[in-house]
C-alpha positions as CSV (number, residue, x, y, z in Angstrom):
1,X,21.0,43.2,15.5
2,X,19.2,46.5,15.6
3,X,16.3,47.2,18.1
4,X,13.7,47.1,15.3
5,X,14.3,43.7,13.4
6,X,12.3,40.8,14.5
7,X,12.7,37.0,13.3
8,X,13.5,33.6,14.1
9,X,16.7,32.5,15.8
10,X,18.5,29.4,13.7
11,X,17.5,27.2,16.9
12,X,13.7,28.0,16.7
13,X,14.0,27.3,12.7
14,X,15.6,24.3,13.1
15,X,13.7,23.1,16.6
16,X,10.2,23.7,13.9
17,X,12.1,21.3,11.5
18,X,12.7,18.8,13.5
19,X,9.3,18.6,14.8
20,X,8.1,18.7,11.6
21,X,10.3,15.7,10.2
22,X,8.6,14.0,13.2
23,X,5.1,14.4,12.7
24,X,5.5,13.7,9.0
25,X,7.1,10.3,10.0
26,X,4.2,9.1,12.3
27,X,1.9,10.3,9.8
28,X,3.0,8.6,7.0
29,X,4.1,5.4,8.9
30,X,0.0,4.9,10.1
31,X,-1.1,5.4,6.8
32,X,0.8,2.2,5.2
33,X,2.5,1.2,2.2
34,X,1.4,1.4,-1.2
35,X,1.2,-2.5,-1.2
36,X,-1.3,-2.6,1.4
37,X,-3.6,0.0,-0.4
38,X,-3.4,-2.4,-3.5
39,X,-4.4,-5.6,-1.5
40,X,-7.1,-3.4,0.2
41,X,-8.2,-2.5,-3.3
42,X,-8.0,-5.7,-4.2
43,X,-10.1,-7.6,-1.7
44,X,-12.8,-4.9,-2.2
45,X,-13.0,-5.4,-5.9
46,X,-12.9,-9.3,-5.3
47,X,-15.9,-9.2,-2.6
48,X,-17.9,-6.3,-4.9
49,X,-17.7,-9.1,-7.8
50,X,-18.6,-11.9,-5.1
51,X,-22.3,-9.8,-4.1
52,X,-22.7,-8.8,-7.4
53,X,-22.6,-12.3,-8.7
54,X,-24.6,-13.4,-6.0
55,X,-27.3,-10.9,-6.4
56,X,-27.2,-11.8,-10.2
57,X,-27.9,-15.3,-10.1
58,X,-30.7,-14.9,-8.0
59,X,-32.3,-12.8,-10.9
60,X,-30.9,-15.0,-13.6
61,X,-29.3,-18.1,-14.9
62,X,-25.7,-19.6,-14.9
63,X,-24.2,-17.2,-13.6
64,X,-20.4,-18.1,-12.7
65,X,-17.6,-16.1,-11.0
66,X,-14.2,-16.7,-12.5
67,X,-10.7,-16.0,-11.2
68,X,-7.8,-16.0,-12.8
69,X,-4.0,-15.3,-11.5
70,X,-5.0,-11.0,-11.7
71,X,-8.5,-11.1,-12.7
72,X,-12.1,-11.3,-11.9
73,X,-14.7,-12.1,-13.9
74,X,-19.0,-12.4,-13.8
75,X,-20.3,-14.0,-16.5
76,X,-23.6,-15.5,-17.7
77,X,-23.6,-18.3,-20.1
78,X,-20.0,-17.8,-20.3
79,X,-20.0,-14.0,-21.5
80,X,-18.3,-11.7,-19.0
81,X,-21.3,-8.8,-17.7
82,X,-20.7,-5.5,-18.7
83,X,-22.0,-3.3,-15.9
84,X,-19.9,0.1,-16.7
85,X,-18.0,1.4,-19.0
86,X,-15.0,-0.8,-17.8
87,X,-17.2,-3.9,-17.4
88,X,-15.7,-7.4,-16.8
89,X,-13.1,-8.9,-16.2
90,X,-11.6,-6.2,-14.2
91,X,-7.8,-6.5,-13.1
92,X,-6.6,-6.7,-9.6
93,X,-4.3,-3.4,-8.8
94,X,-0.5,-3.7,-9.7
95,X,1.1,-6.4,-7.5
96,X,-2.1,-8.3,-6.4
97,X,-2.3,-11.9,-7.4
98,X,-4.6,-14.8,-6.7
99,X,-4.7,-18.5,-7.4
100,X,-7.5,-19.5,-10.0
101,X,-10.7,-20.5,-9.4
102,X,-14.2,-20.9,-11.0
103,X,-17.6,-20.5,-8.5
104,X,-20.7,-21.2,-10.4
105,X,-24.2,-19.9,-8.7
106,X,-27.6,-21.3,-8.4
107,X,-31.3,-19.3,-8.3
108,X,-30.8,-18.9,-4.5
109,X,-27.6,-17.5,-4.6
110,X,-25.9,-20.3,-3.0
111,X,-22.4,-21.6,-4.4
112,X,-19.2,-23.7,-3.1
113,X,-17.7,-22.6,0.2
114,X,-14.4,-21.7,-0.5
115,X,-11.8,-19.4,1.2
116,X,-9.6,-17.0,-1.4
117,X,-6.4,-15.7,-0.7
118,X,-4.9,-12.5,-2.7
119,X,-1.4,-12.4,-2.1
120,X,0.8,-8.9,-3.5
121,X,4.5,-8.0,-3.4
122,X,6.0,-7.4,-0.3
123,X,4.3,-10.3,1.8
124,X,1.2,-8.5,2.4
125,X,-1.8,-11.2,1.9
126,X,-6.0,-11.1,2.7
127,X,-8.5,-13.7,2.4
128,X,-11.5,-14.1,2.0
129,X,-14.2,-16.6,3.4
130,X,-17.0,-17.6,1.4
131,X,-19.5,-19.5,2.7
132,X,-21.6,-21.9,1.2
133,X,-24.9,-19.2,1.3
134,X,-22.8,-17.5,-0.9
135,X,-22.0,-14.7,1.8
136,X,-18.5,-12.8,1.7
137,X,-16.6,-11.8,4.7
């Protein structure tokens, strides 16, 4: 090489590499798999549709949560709530599932305690407790 060219070695190109590779493994091993951003979407949409039920009934009448196997559903007087655009019943993200169930509300906002379970592929599962108060965690 002539005394006026300057760049990198192949070691220091492939030292940066390496490091590189590295980090971008860490990185994208603490952010999860696409299944667990689906049953985190999931359980979100499930406990949004458990308050807003609850709020709902305590300004109105038979109000009534309804799951099915990939679905979740507010309804009043049997007639799913259209609260958006999208509305109700709103689907559970690709690969979440749930086993059926139907929680009916009173004027206080209390229904059955019951704990859900959302289950996707991959083994990855959440549930959720609902108490009697009709409270969500």
């Amino acid at each position: 090489m002539q005394k006026g060219e300057r760049g990198f070695t192949l070691i220091e190109l492939i030292t940066v590499m390496i490091l590189i590779s590295i980090l971008s493994v860490t990185l994208f091993s603490r952010l999860g798999s696409v299944n667990s951003a689906n049953i985190q979407a999931g359980r979100d949409d499930l406990i949004a549709a458990l308050f807003f039920a609850q709020q709902t009934a305590m300004a109105r009448s038979n109000i009534q949560l309804i799951l099915t196997a990939n679905t979740v559903s507010v309804t009043e007087s049997g007639t799913p709530i259209k609260v958006h655009a999208q509305g109700y019943p709103l689907a559970f993200p690709s690969g979440v599932t749930t086993t059926p169930v139907t929680l009916s509300y009173d004027k206080l906002g209390r229904t059955t305690a019951t704990t859900i379970s959302l289950s996707a592929t991959g083994g990855l599962s959440a549930s959720i407790t609902l108490e009697a108060s009709g409270y969500a965690h």
